[in-house]
Each structure stands twice: as C-alpha cells, then as structure tokens.
Backbone bond lengths (Angstrom), bond angles and torsions (degrees), N, CA, C in turn:
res aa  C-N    CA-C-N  psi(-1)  N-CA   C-N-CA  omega(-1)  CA-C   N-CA-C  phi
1 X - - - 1.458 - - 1.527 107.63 -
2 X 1.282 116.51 128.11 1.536 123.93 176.77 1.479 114.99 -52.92
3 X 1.413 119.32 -167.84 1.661 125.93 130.17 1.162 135.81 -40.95
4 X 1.459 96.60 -61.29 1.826 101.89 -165.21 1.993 83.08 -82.02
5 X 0.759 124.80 -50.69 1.976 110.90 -169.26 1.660 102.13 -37.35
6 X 1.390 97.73 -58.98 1.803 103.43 -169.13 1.535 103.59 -67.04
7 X 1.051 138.81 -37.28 1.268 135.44 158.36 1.200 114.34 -36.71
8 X 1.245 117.20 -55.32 1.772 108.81 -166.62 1.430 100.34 -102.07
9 X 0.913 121.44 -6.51 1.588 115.22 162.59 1.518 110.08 -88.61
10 X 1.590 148.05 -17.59 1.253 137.30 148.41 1.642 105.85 -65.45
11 X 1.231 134.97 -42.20 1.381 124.17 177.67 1.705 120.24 -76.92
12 X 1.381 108.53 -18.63 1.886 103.65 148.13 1.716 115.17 -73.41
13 X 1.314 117.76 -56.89 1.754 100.34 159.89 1.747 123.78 -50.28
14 X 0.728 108.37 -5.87 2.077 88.50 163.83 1.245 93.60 -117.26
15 X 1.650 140.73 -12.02 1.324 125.03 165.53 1.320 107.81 -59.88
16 X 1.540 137.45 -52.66 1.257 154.97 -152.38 1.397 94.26 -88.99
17 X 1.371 148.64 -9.95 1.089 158.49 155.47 1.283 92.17 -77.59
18 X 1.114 141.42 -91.15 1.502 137.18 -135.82 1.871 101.92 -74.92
19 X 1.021 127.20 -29.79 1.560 132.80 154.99 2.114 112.07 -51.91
20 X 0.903 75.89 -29.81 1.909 80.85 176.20 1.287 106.82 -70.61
21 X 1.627 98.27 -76.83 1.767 118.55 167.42 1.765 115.86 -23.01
22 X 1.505 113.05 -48.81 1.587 127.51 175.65 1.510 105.29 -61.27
23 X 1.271 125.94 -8.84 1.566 115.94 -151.85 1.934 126.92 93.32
24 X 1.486 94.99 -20.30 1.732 77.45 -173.68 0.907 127.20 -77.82
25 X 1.386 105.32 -168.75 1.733 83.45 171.33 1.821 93.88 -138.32
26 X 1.628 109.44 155.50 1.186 105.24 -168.76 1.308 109.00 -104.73
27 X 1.320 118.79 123.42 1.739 127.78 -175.02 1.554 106.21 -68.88
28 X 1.462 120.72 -35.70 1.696 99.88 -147.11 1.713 69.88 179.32
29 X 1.321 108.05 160.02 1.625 145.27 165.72 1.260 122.63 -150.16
30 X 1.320 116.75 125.69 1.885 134.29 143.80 1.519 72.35 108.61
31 X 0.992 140.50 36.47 2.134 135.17 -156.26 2.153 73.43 -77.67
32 X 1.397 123.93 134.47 1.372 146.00 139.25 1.202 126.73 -95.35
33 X 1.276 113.24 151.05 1.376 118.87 -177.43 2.087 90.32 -154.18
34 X 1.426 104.96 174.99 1.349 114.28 -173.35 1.481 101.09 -68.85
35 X 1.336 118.20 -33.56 2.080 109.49 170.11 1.552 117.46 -74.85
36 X 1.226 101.41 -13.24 2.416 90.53 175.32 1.787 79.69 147.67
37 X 1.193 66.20 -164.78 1.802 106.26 -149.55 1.833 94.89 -102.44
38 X 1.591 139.92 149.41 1.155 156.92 -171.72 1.652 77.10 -140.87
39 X 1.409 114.04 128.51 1.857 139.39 160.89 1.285 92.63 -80.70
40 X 0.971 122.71 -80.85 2.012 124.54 -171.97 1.147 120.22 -147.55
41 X 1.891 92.84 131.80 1.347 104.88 170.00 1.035 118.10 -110.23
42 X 1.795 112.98 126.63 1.627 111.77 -169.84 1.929 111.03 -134.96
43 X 0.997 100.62 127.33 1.502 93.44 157.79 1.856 145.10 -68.83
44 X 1.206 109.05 122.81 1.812 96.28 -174.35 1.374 104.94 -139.16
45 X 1.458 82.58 95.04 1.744 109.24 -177.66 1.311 100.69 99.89
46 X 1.775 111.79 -117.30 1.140 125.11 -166.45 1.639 81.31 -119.40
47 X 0.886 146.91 25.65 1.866 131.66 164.08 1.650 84.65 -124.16
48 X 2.089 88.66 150.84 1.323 131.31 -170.23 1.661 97.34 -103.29
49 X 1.635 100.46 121.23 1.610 86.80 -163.39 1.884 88.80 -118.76
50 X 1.346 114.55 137.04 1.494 117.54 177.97 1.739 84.24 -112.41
51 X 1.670 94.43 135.11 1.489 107.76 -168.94 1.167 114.37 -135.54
52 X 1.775 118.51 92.50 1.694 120.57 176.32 1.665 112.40 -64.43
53 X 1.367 82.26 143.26 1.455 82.66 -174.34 2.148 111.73 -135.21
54 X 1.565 84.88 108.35 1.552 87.16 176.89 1.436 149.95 -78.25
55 X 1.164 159.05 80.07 1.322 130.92 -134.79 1.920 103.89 -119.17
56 X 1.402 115.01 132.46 1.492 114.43 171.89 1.672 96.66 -128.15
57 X 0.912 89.51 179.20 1.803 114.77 176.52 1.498 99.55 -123.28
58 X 1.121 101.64 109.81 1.546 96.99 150.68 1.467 150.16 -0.14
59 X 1.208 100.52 114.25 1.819 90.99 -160.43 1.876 107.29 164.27
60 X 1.522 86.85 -144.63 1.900 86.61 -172.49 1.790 115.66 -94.00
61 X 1.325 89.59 -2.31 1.903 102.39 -161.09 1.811 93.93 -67.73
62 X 1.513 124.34 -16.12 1.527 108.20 -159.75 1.370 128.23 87.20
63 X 1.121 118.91 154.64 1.586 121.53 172.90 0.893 126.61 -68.60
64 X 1.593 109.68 134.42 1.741 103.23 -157.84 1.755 121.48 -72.33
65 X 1.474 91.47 -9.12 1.771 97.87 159.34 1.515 108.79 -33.66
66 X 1.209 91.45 -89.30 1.668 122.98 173.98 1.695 115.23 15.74
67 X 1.645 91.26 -48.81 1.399 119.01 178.97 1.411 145.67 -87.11
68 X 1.787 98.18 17.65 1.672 123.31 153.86 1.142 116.97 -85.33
69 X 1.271 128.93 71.74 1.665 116.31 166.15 1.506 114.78 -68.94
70 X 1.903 101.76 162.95 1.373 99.81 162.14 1.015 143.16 -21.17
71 X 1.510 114.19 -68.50 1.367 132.08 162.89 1.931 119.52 -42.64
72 X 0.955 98.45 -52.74 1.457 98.89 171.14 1.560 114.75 -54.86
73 X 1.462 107.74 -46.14 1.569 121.71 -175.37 1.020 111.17 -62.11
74 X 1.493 131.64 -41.20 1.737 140.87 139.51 1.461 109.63 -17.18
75 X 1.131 107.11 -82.77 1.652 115.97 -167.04 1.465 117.31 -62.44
76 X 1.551 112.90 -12.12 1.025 119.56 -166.95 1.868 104.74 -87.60
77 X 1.507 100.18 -37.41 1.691 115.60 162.41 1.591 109.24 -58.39
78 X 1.146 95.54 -59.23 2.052 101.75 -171.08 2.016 93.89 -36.20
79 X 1.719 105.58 -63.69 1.233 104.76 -142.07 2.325 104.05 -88.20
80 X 1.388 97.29 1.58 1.187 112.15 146.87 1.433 138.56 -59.16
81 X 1.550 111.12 -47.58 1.278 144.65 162.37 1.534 116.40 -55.23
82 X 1.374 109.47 -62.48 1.451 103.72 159.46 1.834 140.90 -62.45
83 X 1.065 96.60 -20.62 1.451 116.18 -162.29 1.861 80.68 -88.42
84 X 1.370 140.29 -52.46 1.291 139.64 -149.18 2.089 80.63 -92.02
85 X 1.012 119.27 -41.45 1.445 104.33 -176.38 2.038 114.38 -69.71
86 X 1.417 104.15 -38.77 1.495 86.60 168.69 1.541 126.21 -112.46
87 X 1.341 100.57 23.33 1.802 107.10 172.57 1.591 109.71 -112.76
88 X 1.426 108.42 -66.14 1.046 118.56 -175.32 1.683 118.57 -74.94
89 X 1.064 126.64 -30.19 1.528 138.42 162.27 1.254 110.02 -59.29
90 X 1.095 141.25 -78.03 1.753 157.13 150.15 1.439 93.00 -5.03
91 X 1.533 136.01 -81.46 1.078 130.73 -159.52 1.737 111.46 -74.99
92 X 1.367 119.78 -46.49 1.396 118.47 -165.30 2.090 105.86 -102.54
93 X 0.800 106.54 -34.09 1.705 115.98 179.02 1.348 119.74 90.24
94 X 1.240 108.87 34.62 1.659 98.53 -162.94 1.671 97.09 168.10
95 X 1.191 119.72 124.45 1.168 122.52 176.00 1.052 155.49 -41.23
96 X 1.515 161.63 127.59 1.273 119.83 -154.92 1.770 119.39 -75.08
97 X 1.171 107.68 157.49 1.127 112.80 -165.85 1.626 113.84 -61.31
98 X 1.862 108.01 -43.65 1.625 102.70 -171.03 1.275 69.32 -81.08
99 X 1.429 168.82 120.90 1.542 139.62 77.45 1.538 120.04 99.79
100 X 1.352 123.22 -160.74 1.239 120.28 165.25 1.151 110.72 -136.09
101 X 1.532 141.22 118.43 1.544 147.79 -157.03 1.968 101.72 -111.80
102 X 0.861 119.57 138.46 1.706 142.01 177.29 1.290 79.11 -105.63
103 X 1.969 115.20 129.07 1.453 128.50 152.68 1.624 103.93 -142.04
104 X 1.105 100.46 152.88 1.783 95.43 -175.08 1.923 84.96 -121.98
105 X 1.355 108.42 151.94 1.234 124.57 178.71 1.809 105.39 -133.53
106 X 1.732 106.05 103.05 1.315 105.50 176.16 1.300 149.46 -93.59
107 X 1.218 158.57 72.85 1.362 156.39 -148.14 1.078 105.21 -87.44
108 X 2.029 99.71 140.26 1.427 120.50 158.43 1.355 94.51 -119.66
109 X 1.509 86.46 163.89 1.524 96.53 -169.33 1.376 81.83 -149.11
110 X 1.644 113.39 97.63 1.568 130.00 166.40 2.046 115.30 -57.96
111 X 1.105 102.82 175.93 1.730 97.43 -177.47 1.614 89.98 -95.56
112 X 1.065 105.92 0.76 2.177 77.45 163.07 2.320 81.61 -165.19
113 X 1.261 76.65 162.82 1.639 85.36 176.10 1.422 109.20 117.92
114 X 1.260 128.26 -172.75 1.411 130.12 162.20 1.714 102.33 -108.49
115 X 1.717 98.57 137.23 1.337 103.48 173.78 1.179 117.99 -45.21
116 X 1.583 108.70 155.46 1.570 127.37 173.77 0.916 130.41 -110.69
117 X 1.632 132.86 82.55 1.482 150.56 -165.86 1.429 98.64 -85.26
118 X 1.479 108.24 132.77 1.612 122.20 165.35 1.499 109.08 -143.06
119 X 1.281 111.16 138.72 1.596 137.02 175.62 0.918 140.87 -82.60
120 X 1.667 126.50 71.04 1.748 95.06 -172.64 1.327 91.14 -115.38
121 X 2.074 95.86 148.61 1.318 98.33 175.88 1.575 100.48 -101.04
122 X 1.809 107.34 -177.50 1.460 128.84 -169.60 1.667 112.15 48.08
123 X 1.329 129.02 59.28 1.286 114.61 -162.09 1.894 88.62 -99.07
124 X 1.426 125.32 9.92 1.953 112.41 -175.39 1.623 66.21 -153.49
C-alpha cells in the first residue's frame, strides 16, 4: 500500500468511526462497481446514507471539502442508485423508507494534533 492509499484509508477509519459515534451503522466500505468506488455505506435510522470520504494533511492542497465537484456529485447519485438497486433492493424489496442521503465526511490531518473530522450531511 502506497502513501496516498494508507492515507485515505486511515481517513475512511475515523470516518467509519465518527458515523458509529453519530449512531449509524455502517453497511459495507470501498463497495466498487464498473462506475467508481462508494467509501461508506451506512444506515441512519430508516435513510441509506452513501458517504464520500476525503482525507488531506495539512498544507497548500485546501480543504478536502473543496473536493466535491458537480461532476463528482453526479456520479456520486448514479453510483448511489446502483448500489441501493443491487444491494439494498435484492435483500429488502423496497426502498428505504427515509430515502437515500449523499454526506461527505472530511479529514485533516495537521503535522501535530489530533485529526479534524467534519460532517456534513445531504451535500448532492
């Protein structure tokens, strides 16, 4: 595993931590399909939450918010859509009731301190 892999795979573990901490619960991680990659899929309550998850280090690159574009926010619905038609359909038959919510969960990870995870949900 590289840098940048182990990087964004320690900033999906404190995402998948801090989704626990909230109450959810996490269905599935890194889930692929032939359109991209879903970071986490979690339930909170009765809504199906697909959860990007960014991670930077500190520095000139910007906040890893920053780094949902449109286009991403697109693909991020498309591969939501699929993931709830052959996971969640297949097993339960019927959609979830609260819906399906887009949240991105972002980490910095300063050169000294404890990382800084923030949550926003419905961001597509």
């Amino acid at each position: 595993m590289n840098g940048r892999n182990a990087l964004g795979r320690y900033g999906e573990d404190l995402a998948a931590r801090r989704l626990r901490e909230m109450g959810m619960a996490v269905l599935e991680r890194n889930w692929r399909c032939r359109g991209g990659e879903i970071d986490i899929v979690a339930r909170d309550a009765d809504a199906l939450v697909v959860c990007e998850v960014k991670t930077r280090r500190a520095g000139p690159y910007g906040h890893p918010m920053s780094a949902v574009t449109p286009r991403k926010a697109a693909r991020l619905r498309r591969l939501a859509s699929q993931w709830l038609s052959e996971r969640w359909l297949a097993r339960y038959g019927r959609p979830p009731t609260g819906g399906v919510r887009i949240d991105l969960v972002g980490v910095v990870l300063p050169e000294r301190g404890a990382p800084r995870v923030q949550h926003v949900k419905g961001v597509a």
